[in-house]
MARVEX-986060 format. One line per 2 residues: their letters; for each residue x, y, z of N, C-alpha, C. Coordinates in steps of 0.02 Angstrom, whole numbers. Layout:
N
A> X Y Z X Y Z X Y Z; ...
This chain:
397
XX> 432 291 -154 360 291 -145 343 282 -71; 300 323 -56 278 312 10 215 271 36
XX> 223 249 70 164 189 84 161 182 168; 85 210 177 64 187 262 23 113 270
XX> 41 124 349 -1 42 380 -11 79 436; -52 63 472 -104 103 529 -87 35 567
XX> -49 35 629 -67 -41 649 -77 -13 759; -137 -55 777 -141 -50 827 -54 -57 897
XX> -61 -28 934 -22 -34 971 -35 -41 1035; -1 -72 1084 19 -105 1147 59 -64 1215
XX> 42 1 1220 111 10 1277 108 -17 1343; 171 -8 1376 152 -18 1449 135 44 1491
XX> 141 40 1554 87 81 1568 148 143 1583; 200 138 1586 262 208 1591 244 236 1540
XX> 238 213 1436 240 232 1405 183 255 1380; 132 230 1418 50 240 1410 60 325 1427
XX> 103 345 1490 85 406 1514 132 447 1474; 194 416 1440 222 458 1400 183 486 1349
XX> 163 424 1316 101 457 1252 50 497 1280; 41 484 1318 -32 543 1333 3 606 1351
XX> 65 626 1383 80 698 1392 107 717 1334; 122 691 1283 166 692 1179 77 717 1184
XX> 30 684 1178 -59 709 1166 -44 787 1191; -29 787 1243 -56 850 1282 -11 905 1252
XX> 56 884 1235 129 925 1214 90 957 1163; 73 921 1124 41 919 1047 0 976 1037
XX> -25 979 1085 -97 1015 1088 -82 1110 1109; -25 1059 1148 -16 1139 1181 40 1189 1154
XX> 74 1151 1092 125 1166 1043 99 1197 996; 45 1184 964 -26 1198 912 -50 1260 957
XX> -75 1260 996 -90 1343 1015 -58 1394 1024; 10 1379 1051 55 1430 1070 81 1454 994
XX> 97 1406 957 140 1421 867 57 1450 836; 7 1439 847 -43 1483 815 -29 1529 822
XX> -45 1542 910 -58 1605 934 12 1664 910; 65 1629 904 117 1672 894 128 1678 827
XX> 87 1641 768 72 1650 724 30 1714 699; -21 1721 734 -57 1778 702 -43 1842 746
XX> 19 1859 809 38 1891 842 97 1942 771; 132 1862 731 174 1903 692 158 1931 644
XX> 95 1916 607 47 1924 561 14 1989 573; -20 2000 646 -41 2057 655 19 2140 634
XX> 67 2114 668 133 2147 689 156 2160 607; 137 2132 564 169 2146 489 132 2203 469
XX> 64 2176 479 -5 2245 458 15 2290 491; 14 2288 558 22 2376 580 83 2420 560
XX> 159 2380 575 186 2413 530 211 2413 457; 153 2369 415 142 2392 347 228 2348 296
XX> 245 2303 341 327 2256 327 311 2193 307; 324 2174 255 290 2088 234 353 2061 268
XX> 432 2086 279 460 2040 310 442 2007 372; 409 2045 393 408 2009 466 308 1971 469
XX> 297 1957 400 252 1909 406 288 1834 425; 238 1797 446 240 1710 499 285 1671 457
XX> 300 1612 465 346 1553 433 350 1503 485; 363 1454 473 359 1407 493 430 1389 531
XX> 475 1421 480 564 1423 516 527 1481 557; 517 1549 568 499 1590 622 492 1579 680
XX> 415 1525 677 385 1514 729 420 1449 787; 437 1429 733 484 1371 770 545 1405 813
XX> 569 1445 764 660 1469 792 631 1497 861; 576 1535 895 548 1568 928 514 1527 974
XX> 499 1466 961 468 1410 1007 535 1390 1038; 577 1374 1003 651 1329 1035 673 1372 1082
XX> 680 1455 1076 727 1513 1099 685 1503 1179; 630 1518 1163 588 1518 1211 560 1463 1258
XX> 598 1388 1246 586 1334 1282 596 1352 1363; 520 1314 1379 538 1324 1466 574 1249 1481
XX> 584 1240 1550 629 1194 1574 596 1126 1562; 514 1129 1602 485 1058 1569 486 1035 1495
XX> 480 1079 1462 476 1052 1376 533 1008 1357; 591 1001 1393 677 969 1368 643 897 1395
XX> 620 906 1428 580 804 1452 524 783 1380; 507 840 1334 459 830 1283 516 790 1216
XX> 489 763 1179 524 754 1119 504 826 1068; 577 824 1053 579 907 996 545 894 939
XX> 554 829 925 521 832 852 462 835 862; 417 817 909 362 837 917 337 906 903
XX> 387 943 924 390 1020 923 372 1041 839; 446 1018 832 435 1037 755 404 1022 689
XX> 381 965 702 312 927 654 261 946 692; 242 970 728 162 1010 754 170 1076 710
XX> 221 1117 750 246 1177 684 237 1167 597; 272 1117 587 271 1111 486 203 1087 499
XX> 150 1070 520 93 1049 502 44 1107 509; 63 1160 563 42 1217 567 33 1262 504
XX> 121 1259 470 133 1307 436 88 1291 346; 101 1200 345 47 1169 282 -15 1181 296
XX> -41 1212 357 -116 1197 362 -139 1291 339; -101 1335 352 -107 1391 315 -103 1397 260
XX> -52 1356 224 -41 1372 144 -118 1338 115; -133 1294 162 -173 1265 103 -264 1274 133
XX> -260 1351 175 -320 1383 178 -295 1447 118; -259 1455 113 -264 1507 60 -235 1485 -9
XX> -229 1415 -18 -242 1392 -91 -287 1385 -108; -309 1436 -172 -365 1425 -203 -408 1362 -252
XX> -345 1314 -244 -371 1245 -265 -403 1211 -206; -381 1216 -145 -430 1197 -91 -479 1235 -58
XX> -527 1250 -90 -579 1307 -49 -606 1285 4; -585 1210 13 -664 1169 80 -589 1179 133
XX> -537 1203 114 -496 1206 198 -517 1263 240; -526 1226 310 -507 1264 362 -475 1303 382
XX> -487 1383 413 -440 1417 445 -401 1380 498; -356 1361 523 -319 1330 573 -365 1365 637
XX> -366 1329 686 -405 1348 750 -364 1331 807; -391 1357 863 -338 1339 925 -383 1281 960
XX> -331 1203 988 -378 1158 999 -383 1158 1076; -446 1137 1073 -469 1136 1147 -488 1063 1191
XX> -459 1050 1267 -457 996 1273 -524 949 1280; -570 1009 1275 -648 982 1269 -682 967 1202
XX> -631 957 1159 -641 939 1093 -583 926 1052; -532 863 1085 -478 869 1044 -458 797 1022
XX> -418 781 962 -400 727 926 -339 708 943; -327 673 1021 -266 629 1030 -218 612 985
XX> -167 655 967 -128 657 902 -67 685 927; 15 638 892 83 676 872 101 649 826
XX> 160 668 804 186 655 744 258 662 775; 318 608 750 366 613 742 400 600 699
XX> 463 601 667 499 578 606 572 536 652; 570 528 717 631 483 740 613 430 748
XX> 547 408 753 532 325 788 566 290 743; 590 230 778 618 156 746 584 96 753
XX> 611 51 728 582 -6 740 646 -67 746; 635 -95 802 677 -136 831 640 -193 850
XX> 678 -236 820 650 -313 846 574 -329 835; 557 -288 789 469 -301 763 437 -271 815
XX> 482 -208 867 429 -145 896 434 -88 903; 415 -54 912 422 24 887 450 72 959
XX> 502 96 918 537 153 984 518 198 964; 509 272 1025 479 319 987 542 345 998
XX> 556 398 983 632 470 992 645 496 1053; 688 476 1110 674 492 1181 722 541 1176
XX> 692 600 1221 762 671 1249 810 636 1273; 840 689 1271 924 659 1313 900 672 1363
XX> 867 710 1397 842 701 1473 839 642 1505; 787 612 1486 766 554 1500 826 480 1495
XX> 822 455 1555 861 391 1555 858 339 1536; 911 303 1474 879 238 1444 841 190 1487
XX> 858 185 1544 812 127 1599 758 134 1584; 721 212 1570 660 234 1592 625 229 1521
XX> 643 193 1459 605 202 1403 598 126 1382; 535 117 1360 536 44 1336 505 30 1246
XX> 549 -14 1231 476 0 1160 410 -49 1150; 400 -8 1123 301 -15 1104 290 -82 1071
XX> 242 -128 1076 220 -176 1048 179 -163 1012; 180 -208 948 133 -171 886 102 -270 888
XX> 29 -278 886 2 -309 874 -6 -358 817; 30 -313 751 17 -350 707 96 -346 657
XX> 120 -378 623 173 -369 593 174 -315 534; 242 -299 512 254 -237 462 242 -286 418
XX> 199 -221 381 201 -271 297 220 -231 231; 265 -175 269 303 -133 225 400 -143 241
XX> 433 -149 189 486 -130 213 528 -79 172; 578 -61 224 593 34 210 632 53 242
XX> 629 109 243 636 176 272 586 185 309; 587 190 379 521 211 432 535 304 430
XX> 485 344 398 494 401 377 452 440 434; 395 427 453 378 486 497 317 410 530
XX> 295 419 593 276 397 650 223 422 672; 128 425 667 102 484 699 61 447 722
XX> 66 443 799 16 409 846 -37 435 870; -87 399 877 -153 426 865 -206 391 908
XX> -258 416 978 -283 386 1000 -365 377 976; -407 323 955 -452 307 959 -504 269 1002
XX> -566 275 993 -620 233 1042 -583 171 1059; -558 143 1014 -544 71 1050 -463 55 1061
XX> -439 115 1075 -363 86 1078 -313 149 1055; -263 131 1047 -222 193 1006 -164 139 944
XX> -157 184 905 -141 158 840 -70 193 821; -40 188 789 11 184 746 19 189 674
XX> 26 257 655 47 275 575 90 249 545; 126 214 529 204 205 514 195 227 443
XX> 235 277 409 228 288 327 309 263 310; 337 209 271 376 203 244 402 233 181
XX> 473 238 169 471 271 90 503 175 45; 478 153 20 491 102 1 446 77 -76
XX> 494 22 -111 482 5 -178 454 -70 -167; 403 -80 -132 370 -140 -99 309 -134 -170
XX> 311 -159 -227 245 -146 -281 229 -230 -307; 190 -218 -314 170 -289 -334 157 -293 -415
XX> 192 -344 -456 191 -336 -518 137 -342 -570; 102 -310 -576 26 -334 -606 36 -335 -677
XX> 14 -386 -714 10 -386 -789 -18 -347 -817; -12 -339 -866 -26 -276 -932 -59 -295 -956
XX> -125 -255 -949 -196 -274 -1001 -217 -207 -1018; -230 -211 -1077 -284 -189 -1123 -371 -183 -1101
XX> -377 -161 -1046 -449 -151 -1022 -469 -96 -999; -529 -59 -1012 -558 -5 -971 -590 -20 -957
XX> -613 11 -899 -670 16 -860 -702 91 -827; -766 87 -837 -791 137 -801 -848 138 -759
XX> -844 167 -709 -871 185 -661 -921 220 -625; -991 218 -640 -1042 268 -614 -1056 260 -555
XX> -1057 329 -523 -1058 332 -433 -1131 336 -427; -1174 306 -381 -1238 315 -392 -1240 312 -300
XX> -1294 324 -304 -1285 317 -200 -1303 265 -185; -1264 223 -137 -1284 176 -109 -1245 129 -147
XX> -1223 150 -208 -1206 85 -236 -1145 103 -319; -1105 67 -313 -1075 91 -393 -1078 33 -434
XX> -1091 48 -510 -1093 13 -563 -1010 4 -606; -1024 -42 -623 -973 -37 -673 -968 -68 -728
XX> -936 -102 -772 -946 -134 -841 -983 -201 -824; -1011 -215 -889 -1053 -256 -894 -1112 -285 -840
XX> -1144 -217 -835 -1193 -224 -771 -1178 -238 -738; -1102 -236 -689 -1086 -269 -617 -1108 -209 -579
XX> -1112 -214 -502 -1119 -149 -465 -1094 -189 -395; -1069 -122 -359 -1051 -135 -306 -1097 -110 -229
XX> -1095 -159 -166 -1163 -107 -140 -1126 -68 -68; -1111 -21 -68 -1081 19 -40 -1111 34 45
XX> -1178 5 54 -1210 34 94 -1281 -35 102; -1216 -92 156 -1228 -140 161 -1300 -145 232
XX> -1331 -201 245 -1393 -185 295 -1364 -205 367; -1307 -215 378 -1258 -193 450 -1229 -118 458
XX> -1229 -81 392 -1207 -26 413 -1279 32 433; -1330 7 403 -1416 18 433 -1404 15 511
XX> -1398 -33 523 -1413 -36 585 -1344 9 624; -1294 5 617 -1259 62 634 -1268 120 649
XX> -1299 148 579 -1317 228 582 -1397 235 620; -1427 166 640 -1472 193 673 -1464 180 766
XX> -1413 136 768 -1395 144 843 -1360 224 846; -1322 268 797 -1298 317 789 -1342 383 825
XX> -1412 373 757 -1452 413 789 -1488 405 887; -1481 358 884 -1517 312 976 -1471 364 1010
XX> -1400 361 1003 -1351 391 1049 -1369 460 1056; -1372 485 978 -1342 553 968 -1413 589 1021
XX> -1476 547 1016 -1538 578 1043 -1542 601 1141; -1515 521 1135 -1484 529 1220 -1444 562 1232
XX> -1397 585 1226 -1342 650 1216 -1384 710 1239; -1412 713 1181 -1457 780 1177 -1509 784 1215
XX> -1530 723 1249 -1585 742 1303 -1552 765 1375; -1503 718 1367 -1451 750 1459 -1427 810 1448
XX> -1411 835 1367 -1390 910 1378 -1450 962 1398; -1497 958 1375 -1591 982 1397 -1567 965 1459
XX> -1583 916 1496 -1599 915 1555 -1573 948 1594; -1492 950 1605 -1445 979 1644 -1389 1009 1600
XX> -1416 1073 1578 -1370 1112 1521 -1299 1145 1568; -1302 1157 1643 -1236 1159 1670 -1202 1116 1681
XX> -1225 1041 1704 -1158 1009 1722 -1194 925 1685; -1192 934 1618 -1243 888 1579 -1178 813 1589
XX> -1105 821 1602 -1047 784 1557 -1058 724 1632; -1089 703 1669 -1092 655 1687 -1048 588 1682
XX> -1035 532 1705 -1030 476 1685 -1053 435 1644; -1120 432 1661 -1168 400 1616 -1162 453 1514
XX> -1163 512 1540 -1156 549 1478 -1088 523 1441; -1050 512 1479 -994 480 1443 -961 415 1426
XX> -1011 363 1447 -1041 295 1436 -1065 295 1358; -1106 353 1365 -1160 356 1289 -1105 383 1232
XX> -1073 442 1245 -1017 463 1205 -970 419 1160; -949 375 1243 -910 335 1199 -939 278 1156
XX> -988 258 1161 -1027 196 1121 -1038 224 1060; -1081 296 1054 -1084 329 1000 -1018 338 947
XX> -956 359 989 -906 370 948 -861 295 929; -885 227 959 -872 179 925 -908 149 881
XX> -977 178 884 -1026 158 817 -994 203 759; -956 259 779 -939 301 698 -876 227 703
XX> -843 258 719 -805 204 708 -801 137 675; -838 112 684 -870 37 667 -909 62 570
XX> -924 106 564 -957 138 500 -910 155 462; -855 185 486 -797 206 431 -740 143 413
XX> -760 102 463 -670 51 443 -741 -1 383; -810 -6 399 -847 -61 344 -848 -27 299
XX> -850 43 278 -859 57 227 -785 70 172; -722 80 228 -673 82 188 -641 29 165
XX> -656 -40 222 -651 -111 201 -674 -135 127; -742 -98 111 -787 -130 63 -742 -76 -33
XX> -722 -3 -8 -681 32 -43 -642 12 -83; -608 -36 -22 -541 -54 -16 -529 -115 -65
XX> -575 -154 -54 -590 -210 -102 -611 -200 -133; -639 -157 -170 -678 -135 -264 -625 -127 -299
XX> -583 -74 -260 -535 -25 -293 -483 -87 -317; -469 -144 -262 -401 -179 -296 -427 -216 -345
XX> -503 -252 -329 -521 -279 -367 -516 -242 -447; -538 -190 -451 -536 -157 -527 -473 -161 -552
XX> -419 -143 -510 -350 -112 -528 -316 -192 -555; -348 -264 -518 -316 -293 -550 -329 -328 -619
XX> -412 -319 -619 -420 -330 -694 -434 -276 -748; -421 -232 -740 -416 -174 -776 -356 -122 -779
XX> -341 -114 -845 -261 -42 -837 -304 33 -854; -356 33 -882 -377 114 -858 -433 122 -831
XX> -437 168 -781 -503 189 -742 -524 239 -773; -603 231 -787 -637 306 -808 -679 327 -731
XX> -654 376 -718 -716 409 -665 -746 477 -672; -797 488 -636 -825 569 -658 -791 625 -601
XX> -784 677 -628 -758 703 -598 -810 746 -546; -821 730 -494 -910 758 -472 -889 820 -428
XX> -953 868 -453 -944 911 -395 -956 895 -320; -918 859 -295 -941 833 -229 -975 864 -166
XX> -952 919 -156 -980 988 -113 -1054 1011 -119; -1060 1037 -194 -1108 1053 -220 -1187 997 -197
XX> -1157 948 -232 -1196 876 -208 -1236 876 -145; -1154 871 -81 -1198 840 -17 -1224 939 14
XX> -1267 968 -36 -1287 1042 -15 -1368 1033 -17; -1359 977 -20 -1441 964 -61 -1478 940 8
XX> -1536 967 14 -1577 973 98 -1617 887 80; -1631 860 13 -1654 787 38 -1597 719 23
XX> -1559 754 -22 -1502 682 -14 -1453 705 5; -1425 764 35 -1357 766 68 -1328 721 105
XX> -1375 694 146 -1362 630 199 -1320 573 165; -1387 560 120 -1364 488 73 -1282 510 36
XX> -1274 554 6 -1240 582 -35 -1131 559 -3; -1162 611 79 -1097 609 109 -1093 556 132
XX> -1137 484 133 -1124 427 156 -1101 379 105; -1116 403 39 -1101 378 -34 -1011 368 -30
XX> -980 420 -4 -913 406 -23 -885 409 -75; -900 469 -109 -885 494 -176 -801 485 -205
XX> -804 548 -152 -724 569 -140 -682 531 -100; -706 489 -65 -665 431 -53 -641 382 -120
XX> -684 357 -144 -670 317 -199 -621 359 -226; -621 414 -274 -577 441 -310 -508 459 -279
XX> -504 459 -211 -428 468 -168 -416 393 -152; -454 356 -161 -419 269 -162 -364 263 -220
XX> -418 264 -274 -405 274 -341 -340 287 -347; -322 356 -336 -264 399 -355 -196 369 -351
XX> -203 365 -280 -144 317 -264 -127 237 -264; -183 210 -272 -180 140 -291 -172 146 -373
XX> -169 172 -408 -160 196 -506 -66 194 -491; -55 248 -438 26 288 -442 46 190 -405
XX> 27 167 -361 61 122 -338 85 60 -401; 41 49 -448 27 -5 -499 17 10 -533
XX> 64 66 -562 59 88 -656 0 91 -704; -70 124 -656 -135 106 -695 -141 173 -724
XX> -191 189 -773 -190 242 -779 -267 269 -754; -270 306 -727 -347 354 -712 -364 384 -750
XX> -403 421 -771 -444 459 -823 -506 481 -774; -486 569 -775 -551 585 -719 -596 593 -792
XX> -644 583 -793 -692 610 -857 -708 697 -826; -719 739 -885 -728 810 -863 -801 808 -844
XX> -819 877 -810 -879 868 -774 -933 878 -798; -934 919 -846 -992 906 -923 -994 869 -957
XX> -956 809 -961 -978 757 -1003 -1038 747 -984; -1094 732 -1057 -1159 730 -1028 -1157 635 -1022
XX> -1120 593 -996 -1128 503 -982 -1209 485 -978; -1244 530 -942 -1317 513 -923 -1367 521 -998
XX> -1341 579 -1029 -1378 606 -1086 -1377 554 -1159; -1337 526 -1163 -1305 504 -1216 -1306 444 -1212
XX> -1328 413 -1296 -1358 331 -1311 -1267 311 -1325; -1260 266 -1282 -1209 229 -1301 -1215 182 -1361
XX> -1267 172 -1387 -1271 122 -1449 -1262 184 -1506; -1293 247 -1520 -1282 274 -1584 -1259 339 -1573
XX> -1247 369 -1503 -1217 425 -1473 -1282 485 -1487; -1328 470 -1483 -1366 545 -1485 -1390 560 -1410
XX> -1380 614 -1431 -1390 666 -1342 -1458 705 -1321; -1471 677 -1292 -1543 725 -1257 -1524 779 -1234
XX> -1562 824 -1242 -1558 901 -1219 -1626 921 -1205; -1640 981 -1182 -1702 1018 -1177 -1759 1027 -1235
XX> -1713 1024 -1289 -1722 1058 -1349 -1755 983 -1388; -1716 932 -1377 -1754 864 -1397 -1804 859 -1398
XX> -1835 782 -1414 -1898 759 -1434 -1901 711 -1348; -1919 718 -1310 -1952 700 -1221 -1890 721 -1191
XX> -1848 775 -1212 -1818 832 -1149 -1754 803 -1109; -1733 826 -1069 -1662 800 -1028 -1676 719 -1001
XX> -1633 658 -992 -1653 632 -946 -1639 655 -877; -1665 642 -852 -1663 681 -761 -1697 608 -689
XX> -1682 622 -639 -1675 574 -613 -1761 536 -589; -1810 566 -632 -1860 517 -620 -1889 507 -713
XX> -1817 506 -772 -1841 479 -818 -1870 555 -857; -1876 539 -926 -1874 587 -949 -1948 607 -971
XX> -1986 683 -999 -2048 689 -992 -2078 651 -1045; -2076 599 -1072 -2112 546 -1099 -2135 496 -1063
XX> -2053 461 -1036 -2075 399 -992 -2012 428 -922; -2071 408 -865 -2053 454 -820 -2031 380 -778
XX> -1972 343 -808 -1926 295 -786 -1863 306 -758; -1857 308 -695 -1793 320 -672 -1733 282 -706
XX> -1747 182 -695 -1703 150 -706 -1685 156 -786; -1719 171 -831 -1727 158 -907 -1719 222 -956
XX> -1657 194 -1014 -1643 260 -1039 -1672 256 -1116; -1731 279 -1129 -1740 274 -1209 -1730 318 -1256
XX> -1716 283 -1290 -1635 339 -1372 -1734 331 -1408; -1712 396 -1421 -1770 427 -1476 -1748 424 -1546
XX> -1701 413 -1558 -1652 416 -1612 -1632 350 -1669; -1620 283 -1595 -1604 220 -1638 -1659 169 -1618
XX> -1730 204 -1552 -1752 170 -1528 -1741 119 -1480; -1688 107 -1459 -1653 58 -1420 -1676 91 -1338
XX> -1697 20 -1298 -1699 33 -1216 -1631 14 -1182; -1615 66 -1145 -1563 43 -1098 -1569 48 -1029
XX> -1511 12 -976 -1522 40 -919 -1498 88 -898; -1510 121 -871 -1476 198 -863 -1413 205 -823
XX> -1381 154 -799 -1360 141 -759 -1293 121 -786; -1307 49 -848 -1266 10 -879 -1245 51 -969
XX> -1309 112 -967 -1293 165 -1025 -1229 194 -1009; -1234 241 -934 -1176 298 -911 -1123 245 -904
XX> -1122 193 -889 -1040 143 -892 -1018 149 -955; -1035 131 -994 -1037 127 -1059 -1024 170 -1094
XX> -1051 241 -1072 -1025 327 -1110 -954 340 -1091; -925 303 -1020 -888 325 -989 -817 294 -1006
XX> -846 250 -1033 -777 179 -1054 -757 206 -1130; -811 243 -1170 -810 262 -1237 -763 355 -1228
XX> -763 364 -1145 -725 425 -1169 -666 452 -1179; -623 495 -1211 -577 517 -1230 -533 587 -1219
XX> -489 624 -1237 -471 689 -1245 -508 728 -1288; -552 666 -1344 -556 732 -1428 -660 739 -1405
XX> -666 680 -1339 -735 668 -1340 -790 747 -1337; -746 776 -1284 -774 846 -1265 -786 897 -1334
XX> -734 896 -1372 -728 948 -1420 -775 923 -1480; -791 867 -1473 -861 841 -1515 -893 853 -1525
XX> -920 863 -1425 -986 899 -1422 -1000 963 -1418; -939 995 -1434 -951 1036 -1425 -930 1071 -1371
X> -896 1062 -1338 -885 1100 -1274 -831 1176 -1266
């Protein structure tokens, strides 16, 4: 099993400049294996030969052949994990299970993500070596101080250092059987994603979109406005100092928004997993969702698809089981006390999100059927905990 820890790191200042030219290697490894990517690609079409379409062994064997003299001071594996990430980032623009991927692009240093990847780093004495060329002289390499201790142990499998607003960090992914033994219960639970906030059994809810992260997204907007007024002002040479004062504050307010909200994730998810063995969740069209011109905002700040990629792998880590619910289950439609379903065709019509055309109650779900009021909220938990394999073919589906 594989398991990461992201932990800040320490270099000195020799290895400060090593990592930043591994940044630059990176970058400039990624354009050249593109570019010679769609050089071989072109070269197949014209003369009409699928053999001599791209690969990943290709492009590589052709990067190595072709090494100039500075690159032997680079680490190779750098080389060749920029390449296999190249060659995964094609397969999975033309897998049709991932339609939201990207064509691969060539990166530019006026817009680029301080990033390598290796599979040689070690760890010695509680600090991290990265993979040095034989070029280079042991005198001249030191290892890295990691701030905080491993809290995996393993196999150190691949290494991908990474610079951010406040520092640069450290991937370490171990392959290791580090699981924690959780007791065996008999509990479901389910889960309605609502924005801003998720519910779950017995009217609990969680609030996703706390009044520090308010003020975040509105120092967000302050930045993003000033930005945009120095680009107006001086659209040729707008990148200033001061412009890059504001940049960086802005890009530590994202910052500061993604680690509270995955913090707060982070703690639902274990929390559930440890008092509960199955998760019900919906399976949402998430895309579709944040397309919407008045809640898209709210929507992509909801963290839909975050939750459900917590999920996944925290289930595989601790033997839980998941249950995506299918995406027509009607959870919203349907009286959890006697199971009858609103439709169009009913007596006051679909419920819909300002309540249905009788009583035009957002929070409140009323069964026409057994008479019973519910909350609409603590109803869909409730449809969701009751569902099954045979549930769909019930209704009909």
């Amino acid at each position: 099993m594989i398991k990461t820890q992201k932990i800040k790191i320490q270099p000195n200042s020799h290895m400060t400049k090593v990592i930043n030219d591994l940044f630059n290697y990176r970058r400039y490894i990624w354009n050249q294996s593109l570019n010679l990517w769609n050089e071989m690609y072109d070269s197949s079409l014209i003369l009409n030969d699928k053999k001599l379409r791209p690969s990943g062994a290709k492009v590589r064997n052709e990067l190595v052949f072709n090494k100039a003299d500075w690159q032997f001071q680079r680490s190779a594996r750098v080389l060749q994990q920029t390449v296999s990430q190249l060659d995964k980032a094609w397969k999975n623009y033309f897998n049709p299970k991932m339609s939201n991927h990207m064509k691969p692009k060539f990166k530019s240093k006026k817009n680029y993500k301080p990033t390598f990847t290796t599979d040689r780093a070690r760890l010695v004495k509680g600090k991290l070596v990265l993979d040095k060329p034989k070029e280079i002289d042991k005198s001249e390499w030191y290892p890295i101080k990691l701030i905080e201790p491993v809290r995996f142990t393993g196999t150190l499998k691949i290494c991908t250092i990474t610079e951010l607003p406040d520092g640069v960090y450290a991937s370490l992914s171990f392959e290791t059987e580090d699981n924690k033994n959780l007791p065996k219960l008999d509990r479901v639970v389910g889960v309605d994603v609502n924005v801003k906030h998720f519910n779950y059994n017995d009217g609990k809810s969680i609030n996703i979109y706390p009044k520090k992260l308010e003020r975040y997204y509105k120092r967000i907007t302050y930045y993003q406005r000033l930005l945009a007024k120095k680009r107006l002002a001086n659209p040729n040479n707008f990148k200033t100092i001061r412009y890059n004062k504001v940049k960086t504050k802005l890009r530590l307010n994202y910052l500061k928004v993604s680690r509270l909200q995955n913090d707060i994730l982070q703690k639902f998810t274990t929390k559930i997993i440890a008092e509960y063995s199955e998760i019900h969740i919906e399976d949402l069209d998430v895309r579709a969702m944040t397309m919407s011109k008045k809640m898209g905002k709210n929507l992509q700040r909801s963290l839909f698809g975050k939750l459900r990629e917590i999920l996944t792998y925290k289930c595989a880590w601790y033997n839980r089981n998941l249950v995506v619910v299918d995406r027509l289950y009607p959870s919203t439609q349907l009286c959890s006390n006697c199971g009858f379903r609103k439709t169009n065709e009913t007596y006051g019509g679909k419920q819909t999100l300002s309540g249905d055309s009788i009583h035009h109650n957002h929070q409140k779900y009323y069964c026409y059927n057994c008479g019973v009021i519910l909350d609409r909220d603590e109803n869909a938990v409730n449809n969701l905990i009751k569902y099954n394999d045979k549930t769909m073919s019930l209704l009909g589906k």
